[in-house]
C-alpha positions, 0 to 999 in steps of 0.5 A, spaced: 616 905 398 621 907 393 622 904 386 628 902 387 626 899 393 620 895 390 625 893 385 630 890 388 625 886 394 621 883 388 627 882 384 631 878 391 626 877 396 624 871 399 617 868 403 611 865 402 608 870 399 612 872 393 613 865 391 606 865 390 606 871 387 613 869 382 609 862 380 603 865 377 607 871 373 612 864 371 605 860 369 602 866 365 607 866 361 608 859 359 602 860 357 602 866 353 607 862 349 602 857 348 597 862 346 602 867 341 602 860 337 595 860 337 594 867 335 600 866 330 596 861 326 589 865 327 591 871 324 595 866 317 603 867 321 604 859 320 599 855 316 599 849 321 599 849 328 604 844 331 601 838 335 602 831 337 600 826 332 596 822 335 589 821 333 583 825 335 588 832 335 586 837 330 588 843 333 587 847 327 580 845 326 579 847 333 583 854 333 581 855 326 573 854 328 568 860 328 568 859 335 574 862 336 573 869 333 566 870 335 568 875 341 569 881 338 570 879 332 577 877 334 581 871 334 581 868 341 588 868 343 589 875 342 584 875 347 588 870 351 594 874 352 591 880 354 587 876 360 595 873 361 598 880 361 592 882 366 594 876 370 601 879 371 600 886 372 596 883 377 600 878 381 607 883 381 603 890 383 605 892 390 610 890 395 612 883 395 609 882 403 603 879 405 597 883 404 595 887 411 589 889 412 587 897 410 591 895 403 583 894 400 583 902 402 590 903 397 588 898 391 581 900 392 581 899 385 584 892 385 579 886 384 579 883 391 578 875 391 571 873 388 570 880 390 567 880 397 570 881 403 569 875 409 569 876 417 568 871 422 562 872 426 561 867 432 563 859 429 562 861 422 564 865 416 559 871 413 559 876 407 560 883 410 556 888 410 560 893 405 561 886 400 553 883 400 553 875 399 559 871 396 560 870 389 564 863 391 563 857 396 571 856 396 571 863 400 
């Protein structure tokens, strides 16, 4: 598939699929504009995160806690937008169909869903030999 091609169906195609896939880039980035906010008063942008005022709301309390800066020695919403744009990528890569079997053999290094692989043997649902046991029960 060309790039023109793979713009123009993600841009103007329709299906199951690629409505879920647009709602988690939507999702992510309403996200990523809460957590800019945050990393903007993290890193002495604004002086005040804005909140609410309700009690029991301290934002610049819990943003500002030493919890928040001590992954890597870095404020954690930069990390969050980092794990946002991750998700994006991730949800708009490819062709905007279903996913068919042999894709795990083009995107072998795309993380699969709680990274195993189930086939049906008889009535119940096993790991695959390839995949080992499942990491996760709602697979």
């Amino acid at each position: 598939m060309t790039s023109d091609l793979l713009g123009k169906e993600l841009r103007e195609g329709s299906g199951e699929f690629l409505s879920r896939r647009r709602v988690i880039v939507a999702l992510s980035l309403a996200n990523v504009a809460s957590m800019g906010l945050i990393a903007l008063y993290q890193v002495g942008v604004i002086a005040h995160v804005p909140e609410p005022p309700l009690p029991g709301f301290d934002a610049d309390r819990v943003n500002g806690s030493a919890d928040a800066y001590a992954i890597l020695e870095t404020p954690d919403a930069i990390l969050g937008l980092g794990s946002y744009a991750a998700t994006m990528a991730l949800a708009a890569m490819g062709r905007p169909t279903a996913p068919r079997r042999g894709r795990g053999s083009r995107w072998h290094w795309r993380p699969r869903p709680c990274s195993t692989r189930r086939r049906r043997a008889g009535s119940r649902l096993t790991s695959s030999p390839s995949s080992g046991p499942s990491a996760c029960s709602a697979c």
